[in-house]
N, C-alpha and C positions, 0 to 999 in steps of 0.2 A: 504494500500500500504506500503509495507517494503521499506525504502529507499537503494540505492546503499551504500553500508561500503566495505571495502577491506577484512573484515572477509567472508561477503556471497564467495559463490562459483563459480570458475568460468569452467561451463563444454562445451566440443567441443566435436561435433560430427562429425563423420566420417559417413558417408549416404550414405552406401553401398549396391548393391545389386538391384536395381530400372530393369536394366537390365536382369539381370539372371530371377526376379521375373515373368516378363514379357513375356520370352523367355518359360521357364518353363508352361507356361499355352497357348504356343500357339500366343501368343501373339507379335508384335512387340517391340522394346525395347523403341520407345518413349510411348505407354499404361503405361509401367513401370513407365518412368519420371514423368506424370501424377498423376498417384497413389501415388508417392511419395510426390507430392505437397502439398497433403492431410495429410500425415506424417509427415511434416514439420508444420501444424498449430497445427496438437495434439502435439508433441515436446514442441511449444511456448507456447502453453497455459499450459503445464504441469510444467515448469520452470517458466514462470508467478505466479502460484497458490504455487509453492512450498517456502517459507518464508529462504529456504537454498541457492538459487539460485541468485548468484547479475547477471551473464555474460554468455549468450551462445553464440557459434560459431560454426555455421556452417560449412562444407564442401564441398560445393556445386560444385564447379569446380576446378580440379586443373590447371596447367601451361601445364600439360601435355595432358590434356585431349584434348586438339587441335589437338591429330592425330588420334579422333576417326571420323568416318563417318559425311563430313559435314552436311548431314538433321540433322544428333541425335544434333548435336551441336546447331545449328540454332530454333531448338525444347527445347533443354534447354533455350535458352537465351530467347525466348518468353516467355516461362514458367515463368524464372525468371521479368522478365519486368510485367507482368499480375501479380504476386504475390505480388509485389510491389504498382503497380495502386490497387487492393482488398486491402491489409492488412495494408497501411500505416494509413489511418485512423482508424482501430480497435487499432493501435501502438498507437496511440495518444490518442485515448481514455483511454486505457488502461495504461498509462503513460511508455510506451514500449520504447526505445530510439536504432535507426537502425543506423547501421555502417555498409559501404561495405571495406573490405578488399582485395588485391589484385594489379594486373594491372588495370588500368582501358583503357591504349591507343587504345591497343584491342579489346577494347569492341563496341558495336555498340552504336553511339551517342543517341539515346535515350533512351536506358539500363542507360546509364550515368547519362543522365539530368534525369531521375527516380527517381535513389540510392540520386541524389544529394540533388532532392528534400525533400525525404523523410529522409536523414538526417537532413537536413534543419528544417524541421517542427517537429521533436521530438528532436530536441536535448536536449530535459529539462526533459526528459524524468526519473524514477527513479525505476519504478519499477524492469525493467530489461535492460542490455544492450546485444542486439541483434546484432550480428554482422553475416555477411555472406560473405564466402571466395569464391569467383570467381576470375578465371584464379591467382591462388593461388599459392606460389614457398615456403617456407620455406627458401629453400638453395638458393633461388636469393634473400630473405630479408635479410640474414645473408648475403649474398655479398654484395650488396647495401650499407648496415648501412657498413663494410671496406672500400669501395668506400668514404663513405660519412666521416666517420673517418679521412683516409689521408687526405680528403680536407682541414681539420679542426684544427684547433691548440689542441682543447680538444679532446685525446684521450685516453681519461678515462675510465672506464668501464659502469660505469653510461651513456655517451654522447653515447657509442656503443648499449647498451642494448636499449636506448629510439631508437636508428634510426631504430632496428630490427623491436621492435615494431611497431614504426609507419609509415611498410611499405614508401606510397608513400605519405609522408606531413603528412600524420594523426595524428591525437593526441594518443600520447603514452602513452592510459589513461587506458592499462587494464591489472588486474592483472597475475600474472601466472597461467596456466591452473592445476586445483589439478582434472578433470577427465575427462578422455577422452572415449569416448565410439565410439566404431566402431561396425558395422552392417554387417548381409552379410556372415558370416564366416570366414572372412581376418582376418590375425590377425599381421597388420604392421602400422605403423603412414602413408606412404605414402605422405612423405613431406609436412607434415600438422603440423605447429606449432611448430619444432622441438628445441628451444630454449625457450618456453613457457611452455614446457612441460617437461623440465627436470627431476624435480619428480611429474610429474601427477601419478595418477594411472590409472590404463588400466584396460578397462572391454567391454567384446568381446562377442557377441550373434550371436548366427547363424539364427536369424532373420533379412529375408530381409527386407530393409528400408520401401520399403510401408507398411508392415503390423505390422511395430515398433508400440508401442500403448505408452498410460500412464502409466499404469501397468508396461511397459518395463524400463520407465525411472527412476520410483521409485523403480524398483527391482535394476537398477544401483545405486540410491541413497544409498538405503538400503547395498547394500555389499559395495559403499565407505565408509559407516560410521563404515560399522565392520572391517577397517582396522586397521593397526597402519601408521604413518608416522613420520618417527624419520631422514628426509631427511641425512643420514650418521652416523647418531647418535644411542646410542646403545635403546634399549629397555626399554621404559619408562620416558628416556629426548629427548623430541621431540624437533628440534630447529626449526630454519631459513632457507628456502634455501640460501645459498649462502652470508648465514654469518657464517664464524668460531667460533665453541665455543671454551671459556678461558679455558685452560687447568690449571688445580689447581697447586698447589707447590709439588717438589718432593716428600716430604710427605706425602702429602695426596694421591698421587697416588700410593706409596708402601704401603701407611695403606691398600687402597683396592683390593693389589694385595693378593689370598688364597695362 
């Protein structure tokens, strides 16, 4: 078991396509959600095994997905609730540690009392931290944490950024997102992380989510590591997000001007 460090990586998926995949074969579009289910334990177990991996997050629902057909809704959210009851103890076993993200008021009470338990019982978890976005806003956690700013005498950047993070009470325990992969053929974040992912890199497959495999995650893996990321910085000095580099003395920056 590799322990959690803030160097492993933290990647979120966008789980695109369950729908189309479904519709395309004839099929009803909860068949698709189904399938996807499936797709979601090859994902965890491929980030599991992978020793690069500390954080995955999911995309499972967004804020907006509430205006789609309430059965498909209501077919998710069992979905989700049943994946919970299955998987919480291979988490444990596996030293997995589950986080739900999102609203939760919305949600149906025993989805809740689920996600809570099975936070509960892996929090000590290291091997990987699994988190899943249901009824999920990006641009209502970025309000929220303003919201929660004004109230507050510290409005620092520091006290703003932890409130993004940690949604609604949560612990503001996860690093910035360095890759995002989305499914499906789309190719937009969809209010999915949008302050977490400032310099993620994006990497976009026109494979629908149920037939995402391992193979697919490690070919994500594989082109994030042939990138460069120099977050603003030129070619070769890679810094910090969102820490400025020391600009030298005039000097030294006319020596290397040709």
């Amino acid at each position: 078991m590799t322990p959690l460090t803030p160097e492993r990586l933290h990647v979120a998926i966008i789980m695109d396509g369950n729908g189309r995949w479904a519709t395309g074969r004839g099929l009803l579009r909860v068949a698709g959600h189904r399938r996807g289910a499936a797709a979601v334990e090859r994902a965890v177990e491929a980030a599991t095994r992978s020793p690069e991996v500390g954080t995955l997050t999911l995309y499972a629902l967004s804020a907006d997905n509430w205006r789609r057909p309430a059965d498909e809704i209501a077919v998710l959210l069992q979905l989700f609730e049943r994946y919970l009851e299955q998987q919480t103890p291979r988490c444990l076993e596996h030293g997995i540690r589950f986080t739900l993200i999102g609203r939760r008021d919305r949600l149906p009470a025993p989805l809740v009392a689920r996600a809570e338990w099975a936070e509960r019982v892996t929090r000590d978890g290291r091997a990987l931290h699994l988190r899943l976005a249901i009824d999920y806003s990006a641009r209502e956690s970025i309000w929220r944490a303003c919201e929660h700013v004004a109230r507050h005498a510290d409005a620092s950047r520091e006290a703003f950024e932890r409130a993004v993070r940690s949604g609604r009470g949560l612990p503001a325990d996860a690093p910035d997102v360095d890759l995002v992969i989305r499914t499906g053929g789309e190719r937009r974040l969809s209010d999915f992380l949008l302050w977490e992912s400032a310099y993620a890199e994006l990497w976009f497959t026109d494979t629908m989510w149920p037939d995402f495999s391992a193979a697919d995650f490690q070919n994500a893996l594989d082109d994030f590591r042939a990138r460069e990321r120099r977050y603003g910085g030129l070619p070769g000095t890679p810094g910090t997000p969102g820490t400025p580099r020391t600009p030298g003395s005039r000097n030294e920056i006319l020596a290397n001007i040709p």
